[in-house]
N, C-alpha and C positions, 0 to 999 in steps of 0.2 A: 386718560382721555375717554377710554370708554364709559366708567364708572359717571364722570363727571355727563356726560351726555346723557348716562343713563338717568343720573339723577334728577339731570333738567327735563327728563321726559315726562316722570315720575309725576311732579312740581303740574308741571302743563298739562296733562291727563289729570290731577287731584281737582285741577280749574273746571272741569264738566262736572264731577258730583260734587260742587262745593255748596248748593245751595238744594241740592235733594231733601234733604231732613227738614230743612221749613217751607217746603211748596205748600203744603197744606194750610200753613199760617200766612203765606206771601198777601194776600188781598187785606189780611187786617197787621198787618204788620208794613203795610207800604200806604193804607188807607184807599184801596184801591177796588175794582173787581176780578171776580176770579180770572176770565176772560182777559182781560189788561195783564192779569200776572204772569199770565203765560208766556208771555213777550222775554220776560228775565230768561227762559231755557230757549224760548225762539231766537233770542236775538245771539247769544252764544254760537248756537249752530250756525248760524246764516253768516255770520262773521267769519268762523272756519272756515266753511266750505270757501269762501272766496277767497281770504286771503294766502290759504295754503298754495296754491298754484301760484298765486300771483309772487309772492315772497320766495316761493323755492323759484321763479326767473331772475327775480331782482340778485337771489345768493349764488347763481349760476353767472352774473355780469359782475358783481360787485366783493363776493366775497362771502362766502356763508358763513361765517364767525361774525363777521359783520352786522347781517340781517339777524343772525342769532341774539345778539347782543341786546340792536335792535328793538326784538319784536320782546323779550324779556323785560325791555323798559314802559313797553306800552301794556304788556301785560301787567305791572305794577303798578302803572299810573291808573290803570281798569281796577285793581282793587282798591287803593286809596279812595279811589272816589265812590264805588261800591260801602266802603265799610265809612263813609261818613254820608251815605244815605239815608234818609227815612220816606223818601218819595218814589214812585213809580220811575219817571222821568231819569233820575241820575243814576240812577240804579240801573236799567237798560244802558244808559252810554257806559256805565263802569262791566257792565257782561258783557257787549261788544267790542270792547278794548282787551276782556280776558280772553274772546274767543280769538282775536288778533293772535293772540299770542301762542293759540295754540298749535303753527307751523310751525314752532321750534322740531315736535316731532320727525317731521318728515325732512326737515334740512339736522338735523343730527343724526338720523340716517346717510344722509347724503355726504355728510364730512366725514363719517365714517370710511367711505370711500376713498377716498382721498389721506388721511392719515393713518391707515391698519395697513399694516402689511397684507396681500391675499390671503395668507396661507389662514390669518386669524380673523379675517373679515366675516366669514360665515357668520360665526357666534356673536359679534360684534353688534352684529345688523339685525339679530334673531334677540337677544337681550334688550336692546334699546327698540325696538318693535314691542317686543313685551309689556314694555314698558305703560300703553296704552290702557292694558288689561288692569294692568298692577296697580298705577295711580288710583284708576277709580273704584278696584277692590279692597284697596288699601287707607282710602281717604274715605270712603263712606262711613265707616264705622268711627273716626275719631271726626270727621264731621257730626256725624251724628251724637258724640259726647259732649262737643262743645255746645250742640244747638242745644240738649239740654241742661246742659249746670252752667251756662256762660251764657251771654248777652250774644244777640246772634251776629251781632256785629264783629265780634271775634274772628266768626268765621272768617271775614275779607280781611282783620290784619293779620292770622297766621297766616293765609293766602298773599300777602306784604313782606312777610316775613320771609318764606319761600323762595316767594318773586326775588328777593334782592341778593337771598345765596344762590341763586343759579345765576344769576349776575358773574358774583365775587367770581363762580367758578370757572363760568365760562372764557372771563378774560383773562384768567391767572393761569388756565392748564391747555386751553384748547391753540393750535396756534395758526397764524394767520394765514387764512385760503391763498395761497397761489395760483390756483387755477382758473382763469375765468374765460368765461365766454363773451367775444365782441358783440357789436353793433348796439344800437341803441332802445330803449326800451317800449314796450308798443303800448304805448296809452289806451289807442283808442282798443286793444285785443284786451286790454284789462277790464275797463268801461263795460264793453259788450260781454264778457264773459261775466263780469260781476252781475249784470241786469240779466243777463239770462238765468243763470242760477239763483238769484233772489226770484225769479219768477216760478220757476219748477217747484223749488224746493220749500217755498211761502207756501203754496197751494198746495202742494202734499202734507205739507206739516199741521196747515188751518183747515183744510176740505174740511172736516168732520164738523168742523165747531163751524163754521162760516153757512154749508151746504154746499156737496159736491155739483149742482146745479145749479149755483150762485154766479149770475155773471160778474164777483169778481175772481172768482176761484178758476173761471174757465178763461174768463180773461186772464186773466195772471200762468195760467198754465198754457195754454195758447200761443202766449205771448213771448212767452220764456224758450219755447220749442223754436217758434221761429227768429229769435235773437240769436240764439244758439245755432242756429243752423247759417244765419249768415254770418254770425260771427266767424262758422269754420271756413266760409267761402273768402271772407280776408284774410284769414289765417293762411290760407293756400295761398294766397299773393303777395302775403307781406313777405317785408327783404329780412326783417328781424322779429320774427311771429314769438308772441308770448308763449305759445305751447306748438313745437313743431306737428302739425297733424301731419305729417306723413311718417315719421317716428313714432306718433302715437298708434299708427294704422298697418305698422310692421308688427306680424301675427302674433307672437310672442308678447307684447306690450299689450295689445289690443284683447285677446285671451287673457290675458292676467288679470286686466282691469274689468273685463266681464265676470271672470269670478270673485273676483275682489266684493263684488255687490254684493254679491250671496253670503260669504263672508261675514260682513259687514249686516246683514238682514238677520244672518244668523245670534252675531253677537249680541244685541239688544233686544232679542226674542227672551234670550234667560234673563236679559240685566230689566228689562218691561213685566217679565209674566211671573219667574219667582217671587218678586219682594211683595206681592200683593196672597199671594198665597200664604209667604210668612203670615204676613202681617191681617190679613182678613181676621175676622171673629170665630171661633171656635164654632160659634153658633152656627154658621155657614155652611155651606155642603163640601167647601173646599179650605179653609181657612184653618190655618196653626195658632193663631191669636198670641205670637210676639210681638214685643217691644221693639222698635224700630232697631235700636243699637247688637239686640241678639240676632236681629234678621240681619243684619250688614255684617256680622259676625260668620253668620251661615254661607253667604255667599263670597265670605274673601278665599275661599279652595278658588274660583274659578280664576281670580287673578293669581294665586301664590302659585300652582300650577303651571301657569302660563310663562312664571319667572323660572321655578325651578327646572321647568322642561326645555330651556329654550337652547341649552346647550345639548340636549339629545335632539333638537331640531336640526340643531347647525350641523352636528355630524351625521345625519342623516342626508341630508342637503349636500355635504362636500365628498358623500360614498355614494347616493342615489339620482343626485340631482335635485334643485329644490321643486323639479314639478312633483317629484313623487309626495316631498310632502306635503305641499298642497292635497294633493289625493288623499292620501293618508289623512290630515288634519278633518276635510271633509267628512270621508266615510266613519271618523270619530265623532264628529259633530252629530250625525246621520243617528250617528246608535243613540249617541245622551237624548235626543230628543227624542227615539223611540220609546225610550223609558218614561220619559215624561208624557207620552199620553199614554200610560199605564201606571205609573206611580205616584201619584203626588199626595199620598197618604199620613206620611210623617214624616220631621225635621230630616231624618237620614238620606230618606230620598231625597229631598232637595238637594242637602250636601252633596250628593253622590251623581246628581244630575248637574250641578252646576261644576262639578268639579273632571267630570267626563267631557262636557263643553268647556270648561277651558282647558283641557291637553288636547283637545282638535282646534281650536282659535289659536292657539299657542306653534300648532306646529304648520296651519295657514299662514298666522301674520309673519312668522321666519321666513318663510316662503316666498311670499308675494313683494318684498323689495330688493330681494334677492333677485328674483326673475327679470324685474324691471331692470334694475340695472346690469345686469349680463344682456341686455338688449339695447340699449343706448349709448352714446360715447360718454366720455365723463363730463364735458361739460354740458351738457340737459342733465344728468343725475337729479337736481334738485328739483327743478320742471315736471320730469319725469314722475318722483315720486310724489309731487305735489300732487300731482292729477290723480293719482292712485289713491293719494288719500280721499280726493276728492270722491270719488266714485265707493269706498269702504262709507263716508257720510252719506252717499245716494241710498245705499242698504240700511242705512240703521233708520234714516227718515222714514223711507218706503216702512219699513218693521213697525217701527212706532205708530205710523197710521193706520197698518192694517189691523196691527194687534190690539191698539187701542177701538178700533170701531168692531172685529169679533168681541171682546171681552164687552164692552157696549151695549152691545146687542143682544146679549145671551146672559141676562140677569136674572137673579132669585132674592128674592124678600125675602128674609128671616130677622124675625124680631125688630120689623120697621126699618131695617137698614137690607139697602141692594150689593150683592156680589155677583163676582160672576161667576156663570157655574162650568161644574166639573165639565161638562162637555165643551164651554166657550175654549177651555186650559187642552185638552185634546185637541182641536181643533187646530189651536196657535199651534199647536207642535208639530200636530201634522204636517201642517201649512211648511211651518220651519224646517222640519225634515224633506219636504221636494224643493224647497228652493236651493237647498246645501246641495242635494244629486244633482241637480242643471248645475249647479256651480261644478260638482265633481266632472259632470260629461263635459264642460266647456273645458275643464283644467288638463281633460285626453286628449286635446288637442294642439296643446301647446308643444311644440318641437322641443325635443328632449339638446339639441344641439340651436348653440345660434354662434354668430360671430359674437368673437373673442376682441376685451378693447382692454386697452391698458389703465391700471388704477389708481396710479400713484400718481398725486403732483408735489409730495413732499417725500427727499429723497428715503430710503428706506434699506435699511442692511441686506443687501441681498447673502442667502445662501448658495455656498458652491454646490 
């Protein structure tokens, strides 16, 4: 069971960098503009972020193998129609259907709970966490093989191909959720939670290209605060609230999800600022002038890391408590990126910088669902971590925008073509290294002890 979860993580993390290696061709490969292309990685994210919450409530009422199942299908219907695109148009609906699918994550987490024994639960939840890092360390690079010796359309039917074994597996090993949570399901907390997070999360993602001054950017952002904010004011009065906020708002929950961001801000600071440094021109002040597939090569330590340390997370986790490694993950993070506004000299350093950031994202993400659910009953588990993920996508958005308008901003011409310079690449890190420390200060606060809730809804051999 674990394996098979893990490998459905795998599958559903590969769905974010499956279309990395031909961004740069999207506008003449869809016949479209560069601006419109953008929409294919926009619309992915913005599809995640909302439907992970909303799918970890439905697999909280309904049955999470179920929704597993599910959203696995609609994630394969999203590549089908992806890999028989050649227009703008179908192409966005087939990345919204992949980004759908990409709450399996967080409810394979969550079934985790429910089928492991305690004793092996740690590593369980710290492996398939991993897994986040792993798919898209792991797929960029044979993405990037197929985008060059194969029709790029490949890419969405091995993405087909995937989608249909995490199927076969999930309904042949995993077994069916018993545990579910009553009442009925809140439409209208879904509606408003979806329109308020398309409004934050549109306008941090487009500010740069739109103008952070743009009434619709401020409208959209605005707009999105104040949905969100009444949406929590139903949320307090509904009988059957899609995301309990008062469980959200028990210290422990609420500290986890605040450093979660940081986290989350942190991990797309390496996966945004190294592969341009690979890949820049020699000629550059800052660039190694690789070949796409050796630079996605360079950077698979931070995912392989992330797998093979996840089981020194977990036993860290079940002898110190998972805040500590939160901490710990962090103040790792902290150091990789000190190095990075000092080294970015040669291929090694990179290696070694990406590969130090992920043994601290590796022993944060064990951490932080671990946290979560030692602070909720089991039936929010899925809810729970939905949100969580939810908030790890606020930090990579926020990362993305900021690090894309520093590197922006701070260009050098050499030989007719802009990079950004050595000081833009310091700065990102800098930047990146105080956000991981507020994430570490928030993570001292989280209570080393919470109430204890029971984990099993399928029965399990207990030992004498």
């Amino acid at each position: 069971m674990i394996a098979t979860l893990a490998v459905t993580g795998l599958i559903a993390a590969f769905m974010q960098t499956l279309v990395t290696p031909i961004i740069p061709e999207l506008p003449t490969l869809l016949d479209t503009t560069q601006a419109d292309a953008s929409w294919v990685l926009t619309a992915t994210l913005l599809a995640a972020a909302i439907s992970t919450p909303i799918s970890g409530r439905l697999g909280d009422m309904y049955g999470k193998r179920r929704i597993v199942l599910l959203l696995l299908c609609i994630m394969v219907a999203g590549s089908v129609i992806s890999a028989l695109s050649d227009t703008l148009v179908p192409m966005v609906v087939g990345r919204v259907l992949q980004g759908i699918g990409l709450g399996v994550i967080a409810l394979g987490i969550s079934i985790l709970r429910d089928v492991i024994h305690s004793k092996n639960l740690g590593g369980a939840v710290a492996l398939v966490s991993a897994t986040l890092g792993v798919g898209g360390a792991l797929g960029l690079p044979l993405a990037a093989t197929i985008a060059q010796y194969l029709d790029w359309h490949f890419l969405f039917w091995l993405a087909t191909a995937f989608g249909v074994l995490a199927i076969v597996l999930v309904a042949t090993i995993i077994p069916v959720s018993t545990l579910r949570a009553g009442g009925r399901f809140d439409f209208v907390g879904a509606a408003g939670l979806a329109v308020g997070l398309i409004g934050i999360l549109l306008a941090i993602s487009k500010g740069t290209e739109w103008g952070w001054t743009s009434p619709l950017t401020l409208g959209l952002l605005v707009g999105g605060v104040l949905v969100l904010f009444a949406w929590g004011l139903f949320e307090l009065r509904a009988a059957n609230p899609l995301i309990d906020l008062r469980v959200a708002a028990r210290r422990p929950v609420l500290l986890t999800n605040l450093a979660s961001i940081s986290v989350g801000f942190a991990f797309f600071v390496t996966t945004a600022a190294l592969p341009i440094v690979l890949e820049a021109p020699v000629a550059s002040e800052v660039g190694l002038g690789l070949p796409l597939i050796l630079a996605s090569l360079c950077l698979m330590p931070l995912g392989i890391v992330m797998f093979v340390m996840s089981p020194v997370a977990a036993r860290l986790s079940n002898a110190r408590g998972p805040r500590t490694s939160l901490i710990l993950g962090g103040i790792i993070i902290t150091i990789g990126f000190g190095l990075g506004i000092v080294f970015l000299d040669q291929v090694w350093h990179i290696i070694l910088i990406s590969t130090i950031t992920g043994l601290g994202v590796g022993f944060a993400y064990a951490a932080m669902p671990t946290l979560i659910m030692r602070a909720v009953p089991p039936r929010e588990t899925a809810a729970a971590n939905g949100l969580n993920s939810v908030m790890r996508t606020l930090g990579s958005t926020l990362s993305a925008t900021v690090v894309g308008v520093i590197l922006s901003t701070h260009l050098l011409v050499t030989d007719g073509i802009s990079t950004p310079s050595r000081a833009a690449f310091a700065i990102v890190f800098a930047m990146g290294a105080a956000v991981v420390l507020a994430g570490v200060v928030i993570a001292l606060f989280i209570p080393r002890r919470t109430q204890s809730y029971d984990t099993a809804s399928i029965p399990v051999q207990r030992e004498p």
